[in-house]
C-alpha positions in Angstrom: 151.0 102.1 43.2 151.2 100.6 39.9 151.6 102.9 36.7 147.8 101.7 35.1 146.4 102.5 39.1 147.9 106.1 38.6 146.8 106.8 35.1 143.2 106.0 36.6 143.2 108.1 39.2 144.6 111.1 37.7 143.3 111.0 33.8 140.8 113.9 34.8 143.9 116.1 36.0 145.9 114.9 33.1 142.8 116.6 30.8 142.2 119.3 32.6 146.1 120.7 32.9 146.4 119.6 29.0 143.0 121.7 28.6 144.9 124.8 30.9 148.0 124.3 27.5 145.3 124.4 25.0 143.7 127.2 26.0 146.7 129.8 25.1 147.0 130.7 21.7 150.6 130.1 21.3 150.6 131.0 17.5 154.6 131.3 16.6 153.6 132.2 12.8 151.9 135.7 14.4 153.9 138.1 16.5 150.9 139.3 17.7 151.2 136.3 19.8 154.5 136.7 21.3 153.6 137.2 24.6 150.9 134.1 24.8 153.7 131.8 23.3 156.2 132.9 26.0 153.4 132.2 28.5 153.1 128.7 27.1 157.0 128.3 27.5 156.6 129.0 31.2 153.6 127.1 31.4 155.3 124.2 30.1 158.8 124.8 32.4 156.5 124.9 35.2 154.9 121.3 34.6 158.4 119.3 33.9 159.6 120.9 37.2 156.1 119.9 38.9 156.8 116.3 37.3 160.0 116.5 39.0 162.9 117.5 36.2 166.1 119.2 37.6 167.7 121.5 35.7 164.8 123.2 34.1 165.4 126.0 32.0 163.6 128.1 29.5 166.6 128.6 26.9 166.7 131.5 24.8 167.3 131.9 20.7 167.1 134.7 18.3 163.7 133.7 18.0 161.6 132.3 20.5 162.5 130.1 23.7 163.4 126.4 24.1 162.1 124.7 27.5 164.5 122.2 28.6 164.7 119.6 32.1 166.4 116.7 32.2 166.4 113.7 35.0 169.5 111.8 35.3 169.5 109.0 37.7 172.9 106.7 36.5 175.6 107.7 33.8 176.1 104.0 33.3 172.3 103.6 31.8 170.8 104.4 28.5 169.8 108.5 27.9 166.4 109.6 25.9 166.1 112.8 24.8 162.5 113.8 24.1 161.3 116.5 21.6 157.9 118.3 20.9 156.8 121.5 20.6 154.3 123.4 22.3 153.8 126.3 19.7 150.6 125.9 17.3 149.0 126.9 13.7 147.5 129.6 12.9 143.4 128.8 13.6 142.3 130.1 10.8 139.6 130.1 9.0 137.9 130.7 12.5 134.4 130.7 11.2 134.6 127.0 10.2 135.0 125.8 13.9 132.3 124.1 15.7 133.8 125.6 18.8 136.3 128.5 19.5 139.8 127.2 18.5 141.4 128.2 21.7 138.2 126.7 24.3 139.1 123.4 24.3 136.1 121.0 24.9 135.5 117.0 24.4 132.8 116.1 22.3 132.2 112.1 21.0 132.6 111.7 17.1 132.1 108.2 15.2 136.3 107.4 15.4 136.2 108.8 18.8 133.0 107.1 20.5 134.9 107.6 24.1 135.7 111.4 23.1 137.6 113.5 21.6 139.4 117.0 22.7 138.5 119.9 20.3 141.2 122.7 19.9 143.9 124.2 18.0 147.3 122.1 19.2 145.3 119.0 20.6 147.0 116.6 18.4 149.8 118.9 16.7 152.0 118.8 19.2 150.6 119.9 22.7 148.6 117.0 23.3 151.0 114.7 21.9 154.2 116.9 23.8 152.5 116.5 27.0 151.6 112.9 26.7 155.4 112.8 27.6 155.1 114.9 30.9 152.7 113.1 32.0 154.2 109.6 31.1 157.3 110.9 32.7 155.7 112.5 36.2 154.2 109.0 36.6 157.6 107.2 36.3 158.7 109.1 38.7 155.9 109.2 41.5 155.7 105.3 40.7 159.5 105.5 41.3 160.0 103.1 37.8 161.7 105.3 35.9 164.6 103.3 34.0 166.8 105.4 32.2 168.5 109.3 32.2 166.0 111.6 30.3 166.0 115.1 29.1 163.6 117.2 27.2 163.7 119.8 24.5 160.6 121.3 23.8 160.6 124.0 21.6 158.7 127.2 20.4 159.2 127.4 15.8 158.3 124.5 15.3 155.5 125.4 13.3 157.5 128.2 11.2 160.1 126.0 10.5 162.2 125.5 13.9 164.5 128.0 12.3 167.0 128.9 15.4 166.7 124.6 16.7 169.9 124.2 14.5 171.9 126.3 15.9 171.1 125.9 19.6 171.9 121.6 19.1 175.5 123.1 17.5 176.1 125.1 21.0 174.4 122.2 23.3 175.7 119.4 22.4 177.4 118.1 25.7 173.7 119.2 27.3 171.3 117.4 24.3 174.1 114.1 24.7 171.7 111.0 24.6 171.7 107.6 23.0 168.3 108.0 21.0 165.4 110.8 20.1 161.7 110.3 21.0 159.4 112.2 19.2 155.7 112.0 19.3 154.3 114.1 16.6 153.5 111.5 14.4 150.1 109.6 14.0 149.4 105.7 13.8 146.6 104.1 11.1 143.9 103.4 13.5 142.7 103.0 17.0 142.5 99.3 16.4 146.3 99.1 14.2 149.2 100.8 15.6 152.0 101.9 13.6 155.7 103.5 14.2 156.3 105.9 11.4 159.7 105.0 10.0 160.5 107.8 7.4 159.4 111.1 6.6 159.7 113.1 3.8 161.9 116.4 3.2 160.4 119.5 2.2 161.5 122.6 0.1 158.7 125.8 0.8 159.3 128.9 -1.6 157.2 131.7 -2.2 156.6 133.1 -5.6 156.3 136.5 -6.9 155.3 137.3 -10.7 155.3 141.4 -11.6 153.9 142.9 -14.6 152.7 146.4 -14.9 153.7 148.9 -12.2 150.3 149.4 -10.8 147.1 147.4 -11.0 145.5 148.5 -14.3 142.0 149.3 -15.7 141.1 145.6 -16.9 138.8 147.2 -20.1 141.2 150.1 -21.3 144.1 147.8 -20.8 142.9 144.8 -21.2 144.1 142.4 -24.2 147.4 144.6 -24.2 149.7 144.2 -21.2 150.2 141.1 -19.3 148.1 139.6 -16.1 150.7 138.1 -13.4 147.3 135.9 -12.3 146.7 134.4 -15.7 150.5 133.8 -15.9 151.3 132.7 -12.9 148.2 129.7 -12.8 149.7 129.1 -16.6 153.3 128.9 -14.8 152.0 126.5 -12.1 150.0 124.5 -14.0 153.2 123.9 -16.2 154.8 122.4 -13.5 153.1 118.7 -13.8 152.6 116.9 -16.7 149.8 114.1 -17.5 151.1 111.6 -15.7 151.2 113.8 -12.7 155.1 114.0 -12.4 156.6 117.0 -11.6 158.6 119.1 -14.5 161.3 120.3 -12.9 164.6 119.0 -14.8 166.5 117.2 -12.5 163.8 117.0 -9.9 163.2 113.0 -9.8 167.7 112.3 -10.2 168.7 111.4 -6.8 165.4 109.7 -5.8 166.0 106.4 -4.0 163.2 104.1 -5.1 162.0 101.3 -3.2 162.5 97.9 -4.0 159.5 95.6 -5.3 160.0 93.4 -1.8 159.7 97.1 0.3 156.6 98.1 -1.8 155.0 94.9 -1.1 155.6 95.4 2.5 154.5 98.6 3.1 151.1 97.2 1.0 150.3 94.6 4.4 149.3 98.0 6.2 145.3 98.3 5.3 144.0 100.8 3.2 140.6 101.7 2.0 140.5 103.9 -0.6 136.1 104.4 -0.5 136.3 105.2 3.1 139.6 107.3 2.5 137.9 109.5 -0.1 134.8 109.6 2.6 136.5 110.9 5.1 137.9 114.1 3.4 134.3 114.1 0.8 135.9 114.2 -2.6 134.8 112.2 -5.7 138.2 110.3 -6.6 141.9 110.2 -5.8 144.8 112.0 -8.3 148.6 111.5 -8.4 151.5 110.2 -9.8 150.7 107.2 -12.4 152.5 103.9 -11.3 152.0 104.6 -7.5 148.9 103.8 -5.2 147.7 106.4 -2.9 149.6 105.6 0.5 152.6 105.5 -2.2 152.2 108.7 -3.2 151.2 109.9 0.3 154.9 108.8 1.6 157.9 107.2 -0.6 156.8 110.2 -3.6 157.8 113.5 -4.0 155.2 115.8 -4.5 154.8 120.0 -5.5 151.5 121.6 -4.1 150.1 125.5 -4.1 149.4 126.0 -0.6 148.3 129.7 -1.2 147.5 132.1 -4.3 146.9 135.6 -4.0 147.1 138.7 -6.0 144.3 141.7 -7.5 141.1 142.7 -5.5 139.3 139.8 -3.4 137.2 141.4 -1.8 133.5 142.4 -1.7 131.9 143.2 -5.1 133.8 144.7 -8.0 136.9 146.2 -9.3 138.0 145.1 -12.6 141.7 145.4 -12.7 144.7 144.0 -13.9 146.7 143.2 -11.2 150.2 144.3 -11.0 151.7 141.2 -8.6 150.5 137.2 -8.3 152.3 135.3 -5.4 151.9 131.8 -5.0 153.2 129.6 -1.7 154.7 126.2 -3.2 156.1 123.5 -0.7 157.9 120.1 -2.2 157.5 117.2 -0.6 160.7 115.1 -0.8 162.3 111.3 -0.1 165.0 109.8 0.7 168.3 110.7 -1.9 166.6 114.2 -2.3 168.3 117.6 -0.7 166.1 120.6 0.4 169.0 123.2 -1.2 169.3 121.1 -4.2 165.8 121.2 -5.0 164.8 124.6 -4.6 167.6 126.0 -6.4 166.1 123.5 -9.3 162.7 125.0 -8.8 163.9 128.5 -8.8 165.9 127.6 -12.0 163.2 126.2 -14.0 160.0 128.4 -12.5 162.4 131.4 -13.5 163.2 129.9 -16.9 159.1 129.6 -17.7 158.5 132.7 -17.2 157.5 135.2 -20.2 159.9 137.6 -20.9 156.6 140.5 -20.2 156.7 139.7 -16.3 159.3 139.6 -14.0 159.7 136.4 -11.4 161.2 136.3 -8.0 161.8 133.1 -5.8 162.0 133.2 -1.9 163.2 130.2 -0.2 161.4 129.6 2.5 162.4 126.7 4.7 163.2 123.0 4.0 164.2 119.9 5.6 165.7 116.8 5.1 163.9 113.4 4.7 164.5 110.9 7.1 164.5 107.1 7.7 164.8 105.1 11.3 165.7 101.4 10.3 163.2 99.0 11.8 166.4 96.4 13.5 167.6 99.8 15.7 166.9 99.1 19.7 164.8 102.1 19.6 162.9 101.0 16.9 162.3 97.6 18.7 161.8 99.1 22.0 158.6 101.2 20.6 157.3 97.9 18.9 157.6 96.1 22.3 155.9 98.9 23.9 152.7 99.1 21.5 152.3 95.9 21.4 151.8 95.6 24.9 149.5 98.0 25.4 147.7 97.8 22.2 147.4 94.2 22.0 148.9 93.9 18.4 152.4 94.6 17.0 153.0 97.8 15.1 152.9 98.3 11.5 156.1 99.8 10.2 155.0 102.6 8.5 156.4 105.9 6.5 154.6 109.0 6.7 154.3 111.8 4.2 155.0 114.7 6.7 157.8 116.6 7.1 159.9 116.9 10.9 162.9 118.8 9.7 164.6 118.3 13.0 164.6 114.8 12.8 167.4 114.9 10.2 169.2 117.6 12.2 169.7 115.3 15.5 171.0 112.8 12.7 173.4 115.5 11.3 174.4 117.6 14.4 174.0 115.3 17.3 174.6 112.0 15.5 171.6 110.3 16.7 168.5 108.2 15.5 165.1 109.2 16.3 162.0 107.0 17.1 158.8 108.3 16.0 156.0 107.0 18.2 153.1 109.2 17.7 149.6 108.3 18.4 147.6 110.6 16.7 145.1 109.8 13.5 145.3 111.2 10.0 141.1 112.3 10.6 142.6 114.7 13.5 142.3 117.1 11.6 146.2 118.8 12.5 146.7 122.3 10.4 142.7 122.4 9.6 139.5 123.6 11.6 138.2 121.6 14.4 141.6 119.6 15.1 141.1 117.3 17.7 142.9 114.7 19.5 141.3 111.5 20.9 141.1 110.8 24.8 141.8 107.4 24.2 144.4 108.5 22.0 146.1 110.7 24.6 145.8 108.2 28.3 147.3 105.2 25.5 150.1 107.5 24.9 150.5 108.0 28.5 150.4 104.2 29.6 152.9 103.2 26.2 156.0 105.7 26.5 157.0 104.3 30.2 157.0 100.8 28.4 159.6 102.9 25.7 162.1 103.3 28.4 161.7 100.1 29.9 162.2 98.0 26.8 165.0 100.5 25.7 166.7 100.3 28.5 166.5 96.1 28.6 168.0 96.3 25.3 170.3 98.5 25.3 171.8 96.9 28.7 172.1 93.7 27.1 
């Protein structure tokens, strides 16, 4: 049977066991969810050995568990590691769904005329995770598998991966491989496949700004004492200037800029800034002056509130003067940037801003480093040759603005490259309400990744 006769006749049960994933709300950022994350782990163990993996494991950390399998079929051929993750985002806010977050269903949208599965970890990463399962159960009842693989799916992904480190330092004979494949990526359309090529770094602190020891009446104190709200959005705003560049001395000292010739390049990938705009409903773009918006989506460094909080929120009124503002603030970094260096930049300047009537604190987070796959490595060229075959058209190089810390940790710890060939869309909707993940989206992941190993393994036997 040929591997487009068996995508065919099993796409229904590829859906429906990818629904079966969906439907447990493997939230890693809640510990009320412990016990449907370890469920997922199982769930996930139990379709790699289905797909015939040997060796399959579910690996324990200090936090929560790493799935690995692993089929090796000659020592003399190339090995590809794949990584996803099969833990999720918090759903919320709940009450902006169309549907339940956690009953996956397929519904047709303009971008996805063919359909398009609704849920929380369609796109980010289950769909795109088991895209890999499934591309690797049909190598193997096709019997075309090329290469060795092993897989390394993990569980903290989406709270930083914060035990991953430590489990490549003490598996490093097991996780041995030539390259990384990783699909949690996205290309620009249906009809223009890319390969993401870099991705930024991040730094993620939270903020803490203390006045008064206890909330205060805001009419008798009032006009006295200081407000850690007002202060703190005085702080932040602080922290860009007109131009949109960010403050922070030192900030923009190690960035490598591109050259004129790379700028140009990455320009030949299209871009409509009406229909971008459109699709997210606001009036006009904003950022840093001298850069377009894919620009400043990708090769930029950026710093953005992702959550304020602080004083009463709730129904009706109570006037007070709050004694504590937090703020969550996550940089954005590029290439020539360090996650330690920066946020011990941030917490030196956001400290040195403050008023001497409030108190500041600075929590480090997480971070990660940015990362860049050149476009002449075989891996590189291998996922070129594979789009191209199945999507008609060669891939647009093409850097995205995300953040996969553990990309630059297989660099660092395990000495290898990663290839990030994800199929997903920026309208997907990952992190937000009504996430979703195309069908065509998800059976063309399925047909391309044999093609990876086939073309990798031509290559790298030459």
């Amino acid at each position: 049977m040929t591997q487009t006769n068996y995508i065919t006749q099993n796409k229904d049960r590829f859906i429906s066991e990818l629904f079966d994933l969906l439907r447990i709300p493997s939230i890693s950022a809640d510990n009320a969810f412990k016990a449907d994350v370890l469920k997922t782990a199982d769930l996930v163990a139990q379709f790699l050995q289905d797909a015939g993996a040997d060796g399959v494991e579910i690996c324990p950390t200090k936090g929560l568990p790493i799935v690995y399998g692993e089929k090796k079929i000659n020592p003399d051929l190339p090995t590809v590691l794949v990584y996803g993750h099969y833990d999720v985002q918090p759903p919320d806010p709940v009450d902006l769904w169309t549907t339940p977050p956690f009953q996956p269903e397929i519904r047709t949208t303009e971008i996805h005329p063919e359909g398009a599965i609704f849920a929380r970890g369609a796109c980010d990463d289950k769909g795109q995770m088991f895209m890999h399962l499934k591309a690797f159960e049909l190598m193997m009842k096709t019997d075309t598998l090329p290469c060795n693989v092993k897989f390394m799916i993990e569980g903290e992904e989406e709270v930083g991966s914060v035990n991953l480190d430590q489990f490549l330092k003490d598996n490093k004979e097991k996780l041995s491989a030539d390259v990384v494949l990783v699909s949690d990526t996205g290309i620009i359309a249906n009809d223009i496949p890319s390969i993401t090529v870099g991705l930024r770094g991040l730094s993620y602190c939270e903020v803490q700004v203390t006045g008064p020891n206890r909330d205060l009446h805001s009419g008798l104190y009032g006009g006295g004492v200081p407000n850690p709200i007002n202060i703190l959005c005085e702080m932040i705003a602080s922290l860009k200037d007109e131009d949109q560049r960010i403050t922070v001395k030192g900030f923009y000292d190690n960035v490598i800029e591109l050259s004129k010739e790379e700028r140009q390049a990455m320009a030949e990938a299209p871009f409509d800034q009406e229909a971008f705009k459109k699709s997210i409903d606001i009036n006009d773009v904003e950022g840093e002056r001298g850069y377009n918006v894919p620009e400043r989506m990708s090769i930029r460094p950026t710093l953005d509130v992702n959550g304020i909080w602080g004083g009463y929120t709730g129904e009706g009124a109570k006037t007070v003067i709050p004694s504590v503002a937090n703020a969550k603030i996550s940089m954005r970094l590029v290439p020539g940037q360090s996650p330690e260096e920066i946020t011990q930049l941030f917490q030196a300047h956001f400290e040195s801003i403050a008023p001497k009537s409030v108190k500041v604190k600075v929590n480090p987070l997480h971070g990660g480093q940015p990362a860049v796959t050149p476009i002449d490595h075989p891996a590189y060229k291998a996922a070129s040759a594979a789009m191209e075959e199945t999507f008609g058209k060669k891939p647009v190089p093409f850097r995205g603005g995300g953040s996969i810390p553990i990309v630059a940790a297989f660099e660092q710890i395990l000495g290898l490259k990663t290839v990030l060939m994800g199929f997903g869309l920026d309208s997907d909707a990952i992190h937000s309400p009504n996430e979703h993940y195309g069908v065509f989206n998800y059976l063309k992941g399925i047909e391309t990744i044999p093609l990876f190993y086939k073309h990798y393994t031509d290559l790298m036997s030459k």
